[in-house]
C-alpha positions as CSV (number, residue, x, y, z in Angstrom):
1,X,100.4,113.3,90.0
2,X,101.1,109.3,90.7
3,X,98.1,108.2,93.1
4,X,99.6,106.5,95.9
5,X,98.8,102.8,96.6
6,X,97.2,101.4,99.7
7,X,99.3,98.5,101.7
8,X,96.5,97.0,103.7
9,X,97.7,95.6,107.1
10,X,96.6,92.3,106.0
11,X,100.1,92.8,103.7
12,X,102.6,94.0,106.5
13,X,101.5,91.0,108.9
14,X,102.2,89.0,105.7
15,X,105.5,89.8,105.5
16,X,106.0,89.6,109.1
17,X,105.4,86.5,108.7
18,X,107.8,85.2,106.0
19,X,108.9,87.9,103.6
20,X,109.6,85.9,100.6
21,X,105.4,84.4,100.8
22,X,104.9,88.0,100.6
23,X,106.6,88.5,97.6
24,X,105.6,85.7,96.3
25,X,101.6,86.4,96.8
26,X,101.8,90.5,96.1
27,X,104.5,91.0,93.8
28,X,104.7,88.0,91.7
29,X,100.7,87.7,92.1
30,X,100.9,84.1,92.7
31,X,97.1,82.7,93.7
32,X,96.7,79.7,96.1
33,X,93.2,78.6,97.3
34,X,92.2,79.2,100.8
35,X,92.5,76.2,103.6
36,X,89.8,75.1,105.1
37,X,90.2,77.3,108.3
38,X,90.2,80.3,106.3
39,X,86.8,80.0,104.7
40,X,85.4,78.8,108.2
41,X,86.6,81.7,109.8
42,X,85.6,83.9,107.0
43,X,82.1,82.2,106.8
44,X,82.4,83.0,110.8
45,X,83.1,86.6,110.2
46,X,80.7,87.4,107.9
47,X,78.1,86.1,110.1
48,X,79.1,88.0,112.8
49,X,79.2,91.0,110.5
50,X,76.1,90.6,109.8
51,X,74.8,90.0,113.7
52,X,76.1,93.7,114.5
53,X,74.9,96.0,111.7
54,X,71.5,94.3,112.4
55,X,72.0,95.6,116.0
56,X,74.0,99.0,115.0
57,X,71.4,99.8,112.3
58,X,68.1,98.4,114.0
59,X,68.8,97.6,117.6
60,X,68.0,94.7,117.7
61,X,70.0,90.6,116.7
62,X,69.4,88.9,114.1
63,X,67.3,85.4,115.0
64,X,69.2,82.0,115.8
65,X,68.5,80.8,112.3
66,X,69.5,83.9,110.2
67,X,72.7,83.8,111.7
68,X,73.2,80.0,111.6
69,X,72.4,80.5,107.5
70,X,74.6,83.6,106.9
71,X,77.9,81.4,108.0
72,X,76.3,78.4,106.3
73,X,75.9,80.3,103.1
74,X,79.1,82.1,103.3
75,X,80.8,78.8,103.3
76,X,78.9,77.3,100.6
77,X,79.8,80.1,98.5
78,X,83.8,80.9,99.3
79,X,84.1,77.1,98.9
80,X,82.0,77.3,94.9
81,X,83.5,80.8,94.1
82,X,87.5,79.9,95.5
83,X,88.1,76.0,95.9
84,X,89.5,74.8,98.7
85,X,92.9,73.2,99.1
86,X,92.8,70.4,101.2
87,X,96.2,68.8,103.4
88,X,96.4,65.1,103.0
89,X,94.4,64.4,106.1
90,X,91.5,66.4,104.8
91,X,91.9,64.4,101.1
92,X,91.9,60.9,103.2
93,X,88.9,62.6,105.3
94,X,86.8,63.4,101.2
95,X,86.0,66.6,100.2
96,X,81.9,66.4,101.2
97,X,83.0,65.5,104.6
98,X,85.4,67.9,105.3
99,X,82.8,70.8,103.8
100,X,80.2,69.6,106.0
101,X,82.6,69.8,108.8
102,X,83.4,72.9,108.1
103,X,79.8,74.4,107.2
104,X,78.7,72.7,110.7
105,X,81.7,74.7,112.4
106,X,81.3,78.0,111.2
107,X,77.7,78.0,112.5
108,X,78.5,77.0,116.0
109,X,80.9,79.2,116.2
110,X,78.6,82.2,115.0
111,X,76.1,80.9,117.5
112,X,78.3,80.8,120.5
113,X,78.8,84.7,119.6
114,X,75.4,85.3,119.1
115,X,75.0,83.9,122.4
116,X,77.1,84.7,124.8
117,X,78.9,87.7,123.1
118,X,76.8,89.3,121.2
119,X,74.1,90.6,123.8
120,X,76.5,92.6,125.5
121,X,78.1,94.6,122.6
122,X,76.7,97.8,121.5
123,X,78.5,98.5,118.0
124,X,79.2,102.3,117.0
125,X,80.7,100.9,113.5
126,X,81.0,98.0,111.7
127,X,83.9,97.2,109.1
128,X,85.1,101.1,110.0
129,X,87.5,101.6,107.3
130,X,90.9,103.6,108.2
131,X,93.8,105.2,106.0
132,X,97.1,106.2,107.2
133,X,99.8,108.7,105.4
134,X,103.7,107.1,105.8
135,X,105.3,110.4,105.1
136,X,108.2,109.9,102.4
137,X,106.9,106.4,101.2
138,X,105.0,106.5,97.8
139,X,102.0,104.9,99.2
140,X,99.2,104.9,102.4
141,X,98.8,102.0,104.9
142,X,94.9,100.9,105.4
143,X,92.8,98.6,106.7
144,X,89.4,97.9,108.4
145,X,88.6,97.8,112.0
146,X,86.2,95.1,112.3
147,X,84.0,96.8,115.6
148,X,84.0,99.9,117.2
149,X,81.4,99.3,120.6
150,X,80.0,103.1,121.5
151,X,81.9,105.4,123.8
152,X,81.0,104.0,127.7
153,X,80.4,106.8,130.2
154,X,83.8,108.5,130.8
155,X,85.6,107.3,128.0
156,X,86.4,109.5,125.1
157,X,86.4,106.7,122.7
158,X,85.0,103.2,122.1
159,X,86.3,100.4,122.6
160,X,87.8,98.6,119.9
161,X,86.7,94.9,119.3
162,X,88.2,92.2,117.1
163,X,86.9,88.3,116.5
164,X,89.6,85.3,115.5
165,X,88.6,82.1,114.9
166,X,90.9,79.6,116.7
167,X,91.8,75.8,117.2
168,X,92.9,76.7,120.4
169,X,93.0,79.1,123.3
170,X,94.9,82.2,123.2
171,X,98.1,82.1,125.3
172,X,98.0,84.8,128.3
173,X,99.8,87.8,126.4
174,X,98.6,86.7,122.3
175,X,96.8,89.7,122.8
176,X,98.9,92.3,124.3
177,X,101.7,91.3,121.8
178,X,99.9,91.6,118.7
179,X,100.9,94.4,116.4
180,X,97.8,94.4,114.6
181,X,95.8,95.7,117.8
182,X,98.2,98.0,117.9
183,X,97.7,99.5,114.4
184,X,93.9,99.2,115.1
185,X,94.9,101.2,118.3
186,X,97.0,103.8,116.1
187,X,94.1,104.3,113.3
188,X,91.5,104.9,116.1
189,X,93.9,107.5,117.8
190,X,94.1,109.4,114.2
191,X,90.1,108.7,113.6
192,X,89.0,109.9,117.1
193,X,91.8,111.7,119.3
194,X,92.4,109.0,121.6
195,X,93.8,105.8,122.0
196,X,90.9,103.1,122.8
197,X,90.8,100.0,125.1
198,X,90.9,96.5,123.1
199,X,88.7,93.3,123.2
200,X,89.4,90.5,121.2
201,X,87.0,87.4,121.5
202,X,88.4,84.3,120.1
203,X,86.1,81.4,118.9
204,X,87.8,78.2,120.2
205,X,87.3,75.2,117.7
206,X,87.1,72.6,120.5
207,X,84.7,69.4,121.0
208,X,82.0,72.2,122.4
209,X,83.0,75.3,120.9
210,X,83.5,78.2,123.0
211,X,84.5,82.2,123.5
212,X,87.4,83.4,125.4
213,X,87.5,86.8,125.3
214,X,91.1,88.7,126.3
215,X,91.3,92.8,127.4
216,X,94.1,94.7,126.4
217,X,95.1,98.1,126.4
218,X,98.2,100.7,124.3
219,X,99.9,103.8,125.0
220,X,101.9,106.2,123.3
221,X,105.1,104.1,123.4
222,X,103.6,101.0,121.8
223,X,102.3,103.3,118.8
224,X,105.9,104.5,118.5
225,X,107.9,101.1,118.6
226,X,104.8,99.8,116.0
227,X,105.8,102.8,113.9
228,X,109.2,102.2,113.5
229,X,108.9,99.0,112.7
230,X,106.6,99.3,109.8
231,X,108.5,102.2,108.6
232,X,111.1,99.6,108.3
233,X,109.1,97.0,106.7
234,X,107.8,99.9,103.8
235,X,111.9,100.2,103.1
236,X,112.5,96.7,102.6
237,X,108.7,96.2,100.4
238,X,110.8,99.5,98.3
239,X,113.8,97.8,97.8
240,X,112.8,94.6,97.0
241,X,114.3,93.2,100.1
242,X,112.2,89.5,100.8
243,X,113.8,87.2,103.0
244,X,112.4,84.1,103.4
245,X,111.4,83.0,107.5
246,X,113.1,81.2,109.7
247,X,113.1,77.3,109.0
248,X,111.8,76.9,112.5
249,X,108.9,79.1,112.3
250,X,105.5,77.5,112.3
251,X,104.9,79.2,108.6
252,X,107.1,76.9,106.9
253,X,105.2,73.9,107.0
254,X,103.6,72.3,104.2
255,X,100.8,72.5,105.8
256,X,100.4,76.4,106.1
257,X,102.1,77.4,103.6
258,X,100.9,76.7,99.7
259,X,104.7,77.3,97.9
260,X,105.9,74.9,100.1
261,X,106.6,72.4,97.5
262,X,108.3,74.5,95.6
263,X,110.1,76.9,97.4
264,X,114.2,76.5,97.6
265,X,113.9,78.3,101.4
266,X,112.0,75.5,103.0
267,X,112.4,72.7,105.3
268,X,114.8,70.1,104.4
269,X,115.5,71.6,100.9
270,X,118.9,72.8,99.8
271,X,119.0,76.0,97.1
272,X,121.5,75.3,94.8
């Protein structure tokens, strides 16, 4: 019998987000290195990562200056290990500048968590991986949710809790309208039984970086709609259906997107 592949739902928000960079990245397996916000708020991450199975697995936080070298190091290496492609502003800015930048970011932003967020968060998991069945469709949808605080008195489940990285603050309902929480939302339900509150703390880039942290919730309804519309993403991934984003959106911009250059779809280009 054929194993069934895993679509992770770093693939579906992919394709959300401009079908034909999708195909272009998974099907054609066409490789760009990350941007500089990528590795910052991956060196971020795994800091952070690090901060809570400390606290999960001994009680207790890590000191200022572990975490401060686990998003230093973390940069250093993504940077060594993946490149780094830079926009023109960063090439004008040189390469050693921008890295220190970006070293020197990624630790702030790890520290205001360790600070200010981190105290308060009693983690149950850490990187709790999740697996979901599409019946008919010849493979699973997966993914990792990032932190799973313990049960509070009351509550059947924990509270589900998600870290971005950010160059500004989150607009009133960027939480509440994010399908991702949702499918975090929907793997919980299937993992536990019930459908959990959601906390997602975003680490603002400003001047003096800082942590606004939004509070959303789901019910059975949102599961639903998210349902139905990733059963119709699966059918287009089957049938090779890839169309490219609106011209408008914010994706098609030379400066998020790396086939800019050379796709026919984008801004100010005519496919012949």
């Amino acid at each position: 019998m054929e194993r069934k592949r895993q679509i992770h739902w770093s693939h579906v928000g992919a394709y959300l987000r401009c079908p034909e960079q999708y195909r272009r990245i998974y099907i054609e397996g066409e490789r760009r290195p990350p941007g500089v916000a990528l590795i910052v708020g991956s060196g971020t991450h795994e800091s952070i990562e690090g901060n809570m199975l400390s606290k999960k697995d001994k009680g207790v936080l890590l000191p200022d200056d572990t975490v401060a070298d686990l998003a230093r190091d973390s940069v250093n290496r993504r940077w060594g290990e993946k490149g780094v492609e830079l926009n023109d502003d960063e090439k004008a800015q040189g390469e050693a500048n921008v890295k220190g930048e970006a070293v020197d970011m990624a630790v702030s932003l790890s520290l205001v968590h360790h600070k200010e967020l981190a105290p308060e968060i009693e983690p149950a998991y850490v990187e709790r991986p999740w697996v979901l069945e599409l019946p008919g469709h010849p493979f699973y949808l997966a993914g990792r949710i990032d932190l799973q605080e313990k049960a509070q008195k009351g509550k059947k489940v924990g509270r589900l809790r998600d870290t971005k990285t950010s160059k500004r603050s989150p607009t009133k309902t960027q939480t509440d309208d994010a399908d991702q929480y949702t499918m975090y939302a929907l793997a919980a339900k299937v993992l536990d039984g019930a459908i959990p509150e959601l906390c997602v703390d975003y680490l603002v880039k400003t001047k003096t970086p800082k942590a606004v942290t939004q509070h959303s919730t789901r019910d059975e309804a949102d599961l639903q709609v998210l349902l139905r519309r990733v059963q119709v993403i699966a059918e287009a991934i089957e049938t090779g259906v890839f169309v490219p984003c609106d011209r408008s959106s914010w994706v098609c911009n030379p400066k998020w997107c790396g086939f800019f250059d050379s796709c026919p779809y984008a801004k100010g280009r005519v496919s012949v």
